[in-house]
C-alpha positions as a printed NumPy array, in Angstrom:
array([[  6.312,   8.499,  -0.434],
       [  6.958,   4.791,  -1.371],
       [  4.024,   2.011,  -1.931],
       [  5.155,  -1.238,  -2.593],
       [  2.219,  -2.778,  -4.356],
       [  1.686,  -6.763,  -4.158],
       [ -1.189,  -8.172,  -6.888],
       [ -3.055, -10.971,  -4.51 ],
       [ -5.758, -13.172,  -5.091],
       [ -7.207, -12.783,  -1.319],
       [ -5.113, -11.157,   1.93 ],
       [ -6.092, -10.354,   5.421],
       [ -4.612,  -8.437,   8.134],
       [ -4.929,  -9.139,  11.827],
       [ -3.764,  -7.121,  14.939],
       [ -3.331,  -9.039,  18.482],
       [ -4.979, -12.009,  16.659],
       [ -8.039, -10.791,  15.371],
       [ -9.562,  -9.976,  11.285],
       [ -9.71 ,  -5.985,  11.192],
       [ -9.145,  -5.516,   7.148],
       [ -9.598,  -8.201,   4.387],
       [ -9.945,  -8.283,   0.822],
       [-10.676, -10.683,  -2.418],
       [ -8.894, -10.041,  -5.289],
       [ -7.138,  -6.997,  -5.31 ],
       [ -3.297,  -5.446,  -4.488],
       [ -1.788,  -5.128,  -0.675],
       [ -0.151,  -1.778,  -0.645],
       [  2.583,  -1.224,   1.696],
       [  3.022,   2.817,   2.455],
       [  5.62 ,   4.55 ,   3.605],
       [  5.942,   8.127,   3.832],
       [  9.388,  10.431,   3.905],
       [  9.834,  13.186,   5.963],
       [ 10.057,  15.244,   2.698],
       [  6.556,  14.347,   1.693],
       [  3.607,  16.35 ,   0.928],
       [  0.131,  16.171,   0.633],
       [  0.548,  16.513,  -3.03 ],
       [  2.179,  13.194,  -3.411],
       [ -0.44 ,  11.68 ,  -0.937],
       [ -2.777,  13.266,  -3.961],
       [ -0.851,  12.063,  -6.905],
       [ -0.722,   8.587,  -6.051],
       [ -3.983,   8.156,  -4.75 ],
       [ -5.601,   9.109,  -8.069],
       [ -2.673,   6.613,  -9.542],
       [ -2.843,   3.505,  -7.851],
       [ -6.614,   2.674,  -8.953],
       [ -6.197,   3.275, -12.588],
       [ -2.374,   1.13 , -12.545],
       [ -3.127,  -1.662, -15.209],
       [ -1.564,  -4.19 , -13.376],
       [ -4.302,  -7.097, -14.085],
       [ -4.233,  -9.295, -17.542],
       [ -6.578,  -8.832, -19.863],
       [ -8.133, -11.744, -21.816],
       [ -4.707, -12.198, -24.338],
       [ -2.699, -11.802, -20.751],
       [ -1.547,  -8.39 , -21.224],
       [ -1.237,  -6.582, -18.124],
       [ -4.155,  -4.072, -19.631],
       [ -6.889,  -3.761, -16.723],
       [ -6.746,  -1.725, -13.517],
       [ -8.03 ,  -2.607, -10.096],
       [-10.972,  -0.496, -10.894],
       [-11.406,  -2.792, -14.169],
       [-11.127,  -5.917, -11.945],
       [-13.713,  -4.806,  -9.509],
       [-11.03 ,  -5.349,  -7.146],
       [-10.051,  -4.074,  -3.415],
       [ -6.855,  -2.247,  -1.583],
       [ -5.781,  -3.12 ,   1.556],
       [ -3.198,  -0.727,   2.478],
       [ -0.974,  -1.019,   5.618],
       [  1.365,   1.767,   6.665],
       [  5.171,   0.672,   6.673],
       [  7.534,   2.944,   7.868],
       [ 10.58 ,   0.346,   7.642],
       [ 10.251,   1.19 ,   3.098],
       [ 12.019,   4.385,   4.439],
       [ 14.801,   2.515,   5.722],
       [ 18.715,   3.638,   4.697],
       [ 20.919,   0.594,   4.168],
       [ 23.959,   2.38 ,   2.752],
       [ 25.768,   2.7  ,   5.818],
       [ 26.625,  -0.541,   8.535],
       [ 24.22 ,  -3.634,  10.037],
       [ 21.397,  -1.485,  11.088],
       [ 18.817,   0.128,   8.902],
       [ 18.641,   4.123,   9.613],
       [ 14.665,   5.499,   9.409],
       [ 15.829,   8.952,   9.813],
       [ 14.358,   9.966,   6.754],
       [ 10.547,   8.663,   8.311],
       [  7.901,  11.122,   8.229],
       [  7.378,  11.646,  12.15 ],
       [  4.45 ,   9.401,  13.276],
       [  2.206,  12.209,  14.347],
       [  2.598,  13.55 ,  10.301],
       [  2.62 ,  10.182,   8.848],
       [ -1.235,   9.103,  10.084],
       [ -2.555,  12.377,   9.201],
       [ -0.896,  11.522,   5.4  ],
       [ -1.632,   7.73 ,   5.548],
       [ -5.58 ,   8.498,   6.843],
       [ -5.601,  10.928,   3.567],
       [ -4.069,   8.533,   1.585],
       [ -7.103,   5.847,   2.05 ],
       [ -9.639,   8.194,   1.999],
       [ -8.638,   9.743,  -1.378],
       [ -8.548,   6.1  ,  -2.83 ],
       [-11.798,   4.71 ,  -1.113],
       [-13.495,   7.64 ,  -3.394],
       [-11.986,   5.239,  -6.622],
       [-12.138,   1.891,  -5.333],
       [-12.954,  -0.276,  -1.858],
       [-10.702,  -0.032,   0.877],
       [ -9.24 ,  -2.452,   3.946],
       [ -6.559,  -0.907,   6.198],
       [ -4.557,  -2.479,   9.314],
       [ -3.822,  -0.035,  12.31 ],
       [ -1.085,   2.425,  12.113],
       [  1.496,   1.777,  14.661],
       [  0.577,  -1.719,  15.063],
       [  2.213,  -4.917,  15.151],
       [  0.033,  -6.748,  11.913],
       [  0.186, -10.118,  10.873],
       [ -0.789,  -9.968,   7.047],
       [ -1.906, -12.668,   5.129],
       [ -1.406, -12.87 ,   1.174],
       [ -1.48 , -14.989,  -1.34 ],
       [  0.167, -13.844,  -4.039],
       [ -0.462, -13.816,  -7.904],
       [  2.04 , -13.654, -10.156],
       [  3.718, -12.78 ,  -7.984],
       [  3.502,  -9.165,  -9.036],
       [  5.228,  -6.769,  -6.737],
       [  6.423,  -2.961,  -7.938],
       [  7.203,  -0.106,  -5.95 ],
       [  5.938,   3.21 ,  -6.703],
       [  7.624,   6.359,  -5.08 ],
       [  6.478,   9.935,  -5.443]])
């Protein structure tokens, strides 16, 4: 499992042109999940992610959490963070969790962290534009 988490001060995600998920101040999370995942990880970094002090505190340490913040997720499944690069022009997703898997884990995923903090989501298996404006910027990926 892979989440590349993005500290924004605002994002929004639309699908075929319309608002379905949008947050304030919070972190887009990007998830992908492998096809050696289990609902363990899906666990372990759903009771991470909210408690991640990734926000400055008043001296500008990176000290506070998005729970501190009062801030939101919005999380959009990404298959492509799976991708293999090693070999030629064209990125290999062999190692994807199977779709069918992948929204049962991804559905999990949100739930387990809308019990810590609030919660946008695109669609899985969408096209999504996302909006974002960044802060920092502040990107790190987390993998299970």
């Amino acid at each position: 499992m892979k989440v590349l988490v993005q500290k924004v001060k605002e994002a929004s995600v639309l699908v075929n042109g319309t608002v379905v998920g949008q947050i304030g101040l919070g972190c887009v999370l990007y998830v992908g999940f492998s096809s050696t995942d289990t609902l363990k990880d899906v666990e372990k970094m759903a009771h991470r992610l909210p408690l991640a002090r990734l926000f400055e505190d008043k001296e500008g340490k990176m000290n506070l959490s998005l729970i501190d913040v009062k801030g939101s997720f919005l999380s959009i499944s990404q298959f492509t963070l799976m991708a293999d690069t090693s070999k030629g022009h064209r990125p290999s997703f062999t190692q994807a969790m199977d779709p069918s898997q992948a929204i049962i884990f991804y559905e999990a995923f949100n739930q387990l962290l809308r019990k810590e903090v609030p919660v946008e989501t695109g669609i899985f298996k969408e096209n999504m534009v996302i909006h974002q404006i960044n802060d920092g910027p502040l990107s790190i990926l987390y993998e299970s």
